[in-house]
N, CA, C and O atoms as a DFTB+ gen file, in Angstrom:
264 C
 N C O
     1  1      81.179     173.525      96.783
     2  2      82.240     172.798      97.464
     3  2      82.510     171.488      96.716
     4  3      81.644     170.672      96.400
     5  1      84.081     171.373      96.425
     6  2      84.071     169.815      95.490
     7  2      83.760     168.901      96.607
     8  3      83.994     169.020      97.810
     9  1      83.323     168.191      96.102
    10  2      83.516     166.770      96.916
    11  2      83.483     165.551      95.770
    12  3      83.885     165.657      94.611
    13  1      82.733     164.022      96.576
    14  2      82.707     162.988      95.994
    15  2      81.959     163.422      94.187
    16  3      80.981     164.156      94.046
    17  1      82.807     162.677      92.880
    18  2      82.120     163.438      91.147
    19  2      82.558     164.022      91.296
    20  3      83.442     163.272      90.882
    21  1      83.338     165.402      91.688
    22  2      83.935     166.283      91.192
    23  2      84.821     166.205      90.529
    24  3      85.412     165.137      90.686
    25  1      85.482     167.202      89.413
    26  2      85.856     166.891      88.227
    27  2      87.355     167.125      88.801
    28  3      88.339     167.189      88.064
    29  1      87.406     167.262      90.409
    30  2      88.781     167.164      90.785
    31  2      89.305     165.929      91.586
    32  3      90.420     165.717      92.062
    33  1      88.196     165.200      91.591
    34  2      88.557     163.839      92.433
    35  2      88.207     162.642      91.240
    36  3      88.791     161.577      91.439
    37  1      87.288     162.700      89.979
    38  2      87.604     162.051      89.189
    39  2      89.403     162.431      88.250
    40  3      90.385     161.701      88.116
    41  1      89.278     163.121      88.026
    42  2      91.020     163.259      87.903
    43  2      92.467     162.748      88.458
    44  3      93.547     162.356      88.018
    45  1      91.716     163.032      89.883
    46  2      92.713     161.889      91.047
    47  2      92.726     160.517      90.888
    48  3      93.719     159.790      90.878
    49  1      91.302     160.135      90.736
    50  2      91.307     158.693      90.861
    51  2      91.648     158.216      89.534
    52  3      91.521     157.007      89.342
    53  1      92.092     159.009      88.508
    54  2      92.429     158.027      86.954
    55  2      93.923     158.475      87.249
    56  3      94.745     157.815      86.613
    57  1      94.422     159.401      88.032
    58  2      95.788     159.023      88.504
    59  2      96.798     157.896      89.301
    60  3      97.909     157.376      89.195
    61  1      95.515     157.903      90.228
    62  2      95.613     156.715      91.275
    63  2      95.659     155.569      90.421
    64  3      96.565     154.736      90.442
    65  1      94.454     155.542      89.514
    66  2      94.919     154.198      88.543
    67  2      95.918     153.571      88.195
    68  3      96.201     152.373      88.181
    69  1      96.710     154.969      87.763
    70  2      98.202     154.182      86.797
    71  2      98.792     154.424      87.700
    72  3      99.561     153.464      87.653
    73  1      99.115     155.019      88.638
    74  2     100.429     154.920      90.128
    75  2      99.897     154.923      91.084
    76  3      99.484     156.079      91.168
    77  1      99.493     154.239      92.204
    78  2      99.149     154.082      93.520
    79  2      99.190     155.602      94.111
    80  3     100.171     155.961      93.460
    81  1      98.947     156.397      94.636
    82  2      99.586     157.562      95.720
    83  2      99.670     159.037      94.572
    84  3     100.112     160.151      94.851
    85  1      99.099     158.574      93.279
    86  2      99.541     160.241      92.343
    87  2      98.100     160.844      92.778
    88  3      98.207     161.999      93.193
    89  1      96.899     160.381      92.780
    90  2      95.959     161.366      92.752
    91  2      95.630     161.808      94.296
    92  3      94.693     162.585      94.478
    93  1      96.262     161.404      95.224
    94  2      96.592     162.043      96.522
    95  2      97.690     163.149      96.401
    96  3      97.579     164.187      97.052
    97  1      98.625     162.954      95.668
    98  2      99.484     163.870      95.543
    99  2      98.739     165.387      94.369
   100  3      98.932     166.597      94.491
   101  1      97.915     164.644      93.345
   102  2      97.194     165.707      92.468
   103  2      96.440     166.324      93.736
   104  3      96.393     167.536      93.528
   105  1      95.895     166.058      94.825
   106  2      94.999     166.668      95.716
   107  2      96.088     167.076      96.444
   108  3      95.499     166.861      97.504
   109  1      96.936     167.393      96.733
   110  2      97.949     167.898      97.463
   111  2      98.203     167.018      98.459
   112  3      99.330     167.145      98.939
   113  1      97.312     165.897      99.074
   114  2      98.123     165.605     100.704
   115  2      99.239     164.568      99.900
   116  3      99.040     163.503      99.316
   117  1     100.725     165.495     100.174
   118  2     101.355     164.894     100.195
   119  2     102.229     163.599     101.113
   120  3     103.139     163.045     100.497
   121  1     101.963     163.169     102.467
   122  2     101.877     162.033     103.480
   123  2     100.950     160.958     103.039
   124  3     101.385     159.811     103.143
   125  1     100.082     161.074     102.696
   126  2      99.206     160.116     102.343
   127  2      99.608     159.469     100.627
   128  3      99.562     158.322     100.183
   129  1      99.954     160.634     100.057
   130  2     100.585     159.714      98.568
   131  2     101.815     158.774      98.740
   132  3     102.039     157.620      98.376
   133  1     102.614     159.821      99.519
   134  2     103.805     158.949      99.918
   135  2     103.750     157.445     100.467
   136  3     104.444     156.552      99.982
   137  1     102.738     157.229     101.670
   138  2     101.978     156.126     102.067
   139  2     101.543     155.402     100.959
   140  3     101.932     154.271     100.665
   141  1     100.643     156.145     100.285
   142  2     100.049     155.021      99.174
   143  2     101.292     154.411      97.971
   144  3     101.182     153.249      97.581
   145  1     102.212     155.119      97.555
   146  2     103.318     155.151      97.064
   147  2     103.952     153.688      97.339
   148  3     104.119     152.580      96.830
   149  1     104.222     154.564      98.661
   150  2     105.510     153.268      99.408
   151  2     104.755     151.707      99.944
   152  3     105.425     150.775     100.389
   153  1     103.283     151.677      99.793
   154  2     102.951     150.731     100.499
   155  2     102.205     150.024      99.560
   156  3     101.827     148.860      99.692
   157  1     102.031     150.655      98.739
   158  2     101.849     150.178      97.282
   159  2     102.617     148.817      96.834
   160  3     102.237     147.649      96.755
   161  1     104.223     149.649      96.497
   162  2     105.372     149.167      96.018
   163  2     105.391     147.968      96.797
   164  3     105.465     146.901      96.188
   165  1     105.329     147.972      98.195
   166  2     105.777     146.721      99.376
   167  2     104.762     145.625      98.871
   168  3     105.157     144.562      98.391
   169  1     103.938     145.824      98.956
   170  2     102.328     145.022      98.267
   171  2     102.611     144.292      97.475
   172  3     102.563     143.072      97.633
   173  1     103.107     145.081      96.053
   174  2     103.341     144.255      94.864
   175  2     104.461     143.308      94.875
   176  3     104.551     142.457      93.991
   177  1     105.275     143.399      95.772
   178  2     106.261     142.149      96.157
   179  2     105.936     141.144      96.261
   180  3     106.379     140.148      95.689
   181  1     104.610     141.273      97.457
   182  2     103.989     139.895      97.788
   183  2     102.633     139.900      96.762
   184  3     101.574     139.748      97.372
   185  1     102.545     140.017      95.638
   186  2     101.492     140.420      94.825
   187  2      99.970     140.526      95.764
   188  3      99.151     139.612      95.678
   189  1      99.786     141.418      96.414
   190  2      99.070     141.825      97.206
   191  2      98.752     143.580      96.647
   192  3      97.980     144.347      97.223
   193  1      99.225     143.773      95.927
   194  2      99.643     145.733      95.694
   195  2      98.107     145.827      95.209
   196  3      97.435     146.730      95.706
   197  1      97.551     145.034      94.352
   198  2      96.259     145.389      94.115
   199  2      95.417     145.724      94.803
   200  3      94.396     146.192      94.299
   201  1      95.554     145.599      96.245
   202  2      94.682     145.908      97.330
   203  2      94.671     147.044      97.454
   204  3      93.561     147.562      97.331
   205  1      96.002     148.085      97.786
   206  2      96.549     148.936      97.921
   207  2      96.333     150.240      96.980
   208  3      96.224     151.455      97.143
   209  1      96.331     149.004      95.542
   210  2      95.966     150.021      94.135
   211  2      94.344     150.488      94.358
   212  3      93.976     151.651      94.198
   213  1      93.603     149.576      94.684
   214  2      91.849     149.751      94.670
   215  2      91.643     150.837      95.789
   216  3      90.781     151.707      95.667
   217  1      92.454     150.752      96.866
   218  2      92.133     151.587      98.338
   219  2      92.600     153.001      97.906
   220  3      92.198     154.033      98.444
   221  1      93.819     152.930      96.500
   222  2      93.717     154.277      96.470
   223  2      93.050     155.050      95.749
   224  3      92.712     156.213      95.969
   225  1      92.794     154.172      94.579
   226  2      91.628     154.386      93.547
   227  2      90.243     155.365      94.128
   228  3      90.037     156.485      93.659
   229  1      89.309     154.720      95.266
   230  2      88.799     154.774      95.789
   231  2      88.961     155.717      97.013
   232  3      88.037     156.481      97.292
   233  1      90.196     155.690      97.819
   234  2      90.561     157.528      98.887
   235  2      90.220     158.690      97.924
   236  3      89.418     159.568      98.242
   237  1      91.119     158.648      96.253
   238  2      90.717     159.354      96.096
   239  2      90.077     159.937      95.282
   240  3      90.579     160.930      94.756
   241  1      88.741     159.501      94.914
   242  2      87.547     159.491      94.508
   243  2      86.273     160.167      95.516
   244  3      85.210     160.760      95.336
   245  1      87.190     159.624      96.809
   246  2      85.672     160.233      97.711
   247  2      85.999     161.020      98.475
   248  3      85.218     161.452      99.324
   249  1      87.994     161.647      98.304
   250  2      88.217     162.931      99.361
   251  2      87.423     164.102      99.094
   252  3      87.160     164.707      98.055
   253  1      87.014     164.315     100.673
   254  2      86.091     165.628     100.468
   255  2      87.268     166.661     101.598
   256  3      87.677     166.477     102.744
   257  1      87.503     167.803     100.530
   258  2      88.559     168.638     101.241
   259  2      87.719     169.632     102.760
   260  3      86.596     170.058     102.488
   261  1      88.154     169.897     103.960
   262  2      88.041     170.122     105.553
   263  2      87.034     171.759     104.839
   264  3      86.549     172.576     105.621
């Protein structure tokens, strides 16, 4: 069972790196990329997005699929 190291959630999270919400979308939940996406973008307005960038870095690194 993949979970947290797997060579499918390290993949996500070097997505998540360069775009907020891609390695949620590489894992399929697409609602939650969109979220990380859009709330991302709002973030970096108030240069706050880095928060947003690390939280996704980190979702998805440790999604363990149901």
């Amino acid at each position: 069972m993949a979970g947290q190291g797997s060579t499918g959630n390290v993949l996500a999270a070097i997505c998540s790196f360069f775009i907020p919400g891609l390695g949620q979308l590489v894992q399929g939940r697409l609602l939650k990329a969109a979220l990380m996406f859009v709330l991302g973008a709002v973030m970096w307005f108030f240069f706050l997005g880095w928060i947003v960038h690390i939280w996704s870095i980190f979702d998805a690194a440790t999604w363990k699929p149901r």
